[in-house]
C-alpha positions in Angstrom: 68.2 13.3 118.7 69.0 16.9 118.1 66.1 19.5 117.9 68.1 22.5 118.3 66.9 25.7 116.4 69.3 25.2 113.7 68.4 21.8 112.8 64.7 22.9 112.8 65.3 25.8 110.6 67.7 23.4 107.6 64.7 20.9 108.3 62.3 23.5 107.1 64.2 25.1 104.1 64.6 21.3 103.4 60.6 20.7 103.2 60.4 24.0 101.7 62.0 22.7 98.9 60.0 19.3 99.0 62.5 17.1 101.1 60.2 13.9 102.3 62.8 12.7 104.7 62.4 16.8 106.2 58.6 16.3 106.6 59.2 12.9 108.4 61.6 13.9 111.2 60.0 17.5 111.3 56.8 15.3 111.8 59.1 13.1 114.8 60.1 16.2 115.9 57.0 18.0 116.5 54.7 14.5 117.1 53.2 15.9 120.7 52.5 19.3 119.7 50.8 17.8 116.2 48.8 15.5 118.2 47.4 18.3 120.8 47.1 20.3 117.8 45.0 17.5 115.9 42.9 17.2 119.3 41.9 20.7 119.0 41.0 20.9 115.6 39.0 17.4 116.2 37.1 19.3 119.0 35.6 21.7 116.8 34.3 18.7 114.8 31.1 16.4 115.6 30.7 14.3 118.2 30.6 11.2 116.5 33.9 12.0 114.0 35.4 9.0 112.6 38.8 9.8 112.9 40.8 10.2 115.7 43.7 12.7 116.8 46.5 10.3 115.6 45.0 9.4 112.6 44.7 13.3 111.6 48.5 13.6 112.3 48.6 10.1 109.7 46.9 11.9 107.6 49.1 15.4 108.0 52.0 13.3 107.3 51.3 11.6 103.9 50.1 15.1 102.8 53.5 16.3 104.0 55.3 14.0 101.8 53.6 15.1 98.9 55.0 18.5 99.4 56.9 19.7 96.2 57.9 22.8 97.1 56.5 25.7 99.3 55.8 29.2 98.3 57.7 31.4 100.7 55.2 34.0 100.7 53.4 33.0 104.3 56.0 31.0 106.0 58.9 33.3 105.9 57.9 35.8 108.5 57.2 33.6 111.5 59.9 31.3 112.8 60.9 28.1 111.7 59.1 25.7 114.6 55.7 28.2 114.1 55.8 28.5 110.5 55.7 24.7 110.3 52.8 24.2 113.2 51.1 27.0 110.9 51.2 24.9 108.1 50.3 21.7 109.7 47.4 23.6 111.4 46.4 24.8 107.9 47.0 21.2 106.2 44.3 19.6 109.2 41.6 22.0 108.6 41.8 21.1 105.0 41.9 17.4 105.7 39.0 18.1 107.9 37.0 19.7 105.7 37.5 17.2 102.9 36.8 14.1 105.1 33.6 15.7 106.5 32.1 17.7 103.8 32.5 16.0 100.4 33.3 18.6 97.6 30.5 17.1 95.1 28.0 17.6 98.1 28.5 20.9 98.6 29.7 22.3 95.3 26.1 22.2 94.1 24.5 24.4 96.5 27.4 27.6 96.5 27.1 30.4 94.4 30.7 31.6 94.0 29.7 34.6 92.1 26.2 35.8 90.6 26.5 34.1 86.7 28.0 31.2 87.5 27.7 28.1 90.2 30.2 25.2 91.0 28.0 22.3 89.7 27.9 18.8 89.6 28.8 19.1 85.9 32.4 20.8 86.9 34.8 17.8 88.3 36.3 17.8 91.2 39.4 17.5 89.5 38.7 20.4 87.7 37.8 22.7 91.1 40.6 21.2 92.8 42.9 22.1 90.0 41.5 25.8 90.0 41.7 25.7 93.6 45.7 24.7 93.3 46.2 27.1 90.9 44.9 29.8 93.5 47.2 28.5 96.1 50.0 29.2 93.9 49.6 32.6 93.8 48.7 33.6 97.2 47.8 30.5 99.8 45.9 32.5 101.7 43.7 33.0 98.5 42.6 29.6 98.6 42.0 29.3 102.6 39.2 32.4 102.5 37.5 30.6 99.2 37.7 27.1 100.9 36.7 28.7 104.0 34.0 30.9 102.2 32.6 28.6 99.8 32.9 25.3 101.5 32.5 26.1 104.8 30.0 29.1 104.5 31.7 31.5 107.0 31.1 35.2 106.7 34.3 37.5 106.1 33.9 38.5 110.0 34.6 34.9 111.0 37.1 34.2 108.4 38.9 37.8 109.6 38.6 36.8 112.9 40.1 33.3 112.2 43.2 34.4 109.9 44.1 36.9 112.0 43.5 39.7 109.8 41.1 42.4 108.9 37.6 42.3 107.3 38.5 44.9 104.7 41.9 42.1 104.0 39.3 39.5 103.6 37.1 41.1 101.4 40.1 42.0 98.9 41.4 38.2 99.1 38.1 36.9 98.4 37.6 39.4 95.2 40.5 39.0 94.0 39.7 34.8 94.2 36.5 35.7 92.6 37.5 37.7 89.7 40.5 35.1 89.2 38.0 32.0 89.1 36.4 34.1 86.9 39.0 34.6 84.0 40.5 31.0 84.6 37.1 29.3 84.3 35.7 31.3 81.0 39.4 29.7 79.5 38.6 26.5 80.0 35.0 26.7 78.9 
């Protein structure tokens, strides 16, 4: 069972390019550092959380085999074994945040800009899709409106969180706001 550097690194440009059988031995590969990962991202979480450290990493894997493709963008300028713990990391607090706070619930109470608010009227197919559509420009878009909008965090604590500045934050989340924007009035 080889987990040399160089079989780490054609296992990621495999996933990268939406190889299941490279999500499933990068997932072997990396099982005890996904499951202390998934027990500190369960911590944050309430007490009474149904789900359970191992499940999370269940849950990291099926969404890993979904994986069609990766933008580059993000992942390119950390190494291989940290660019895929980044993304699993990532992939966890999305999973999280879906299990525990339902869309519908919380999509009726967030303005996302001053005219217009996510409502119960707007499916979550159709947020999800706008969401996606984000992502594929910039993931890091999508992260600061999840993490804005869903989980009500100021740009400090997302800044804080992402590693980056306030004044980075701010950009990412106009940007997602004017892009929402546009996209939305299309499809109206």
């Amino acid at each position: 069972m080889s987990t040399s550097t160089d079989n780490i690194t054609q296992l990621m440009e495999a996933l990268r390019k939406g190889d299941g059988r490279a999500a499933e031995r990068l997932t072997e590969i990396f099982y005890p550092e996904l499951k202390r990962l998934a027990a500190a991202k369960l911590r944050g979480e309430r007490k009474d959380h149904s789900w359970q450290p191992t499940l999370l990493v269940n849950e990291l894997y099926l969404q890993l085999m979904k994986i069609k493709s990766l933008q580059p963008s993000e992942f390119e300028r950390q190494d291989d074994r940290a660019a895929f713990l980044s993304l699993a990391g990532q992939i966890m607090k999305r999973l999280l945040i879906h299990h525990s706070r339902p869309l519908a619930a919380k999509a009726k109470k967030v303005p996302v800009w001053d005219d217009m608010r996510i409502t119960e009227e707007n499916s979550l197919l159709e947020v999800e899709g706008m969401l996606s559509q984000l992502e594929n420009i910039r993931p890091v878009l999508r992260t600061v409106v999840e993490m804005k909008v869903f989980e009500g965090k100021t740009s400090e604590e997302i800044a804080e969180e992402l590693g980056c500045s306030t004044v980075t934050i701010h950009r990412h989340w106009q940007f997602a706001r004017h892009w929402l924007r546009d996209a939305w009035s299309v499809d109206e």
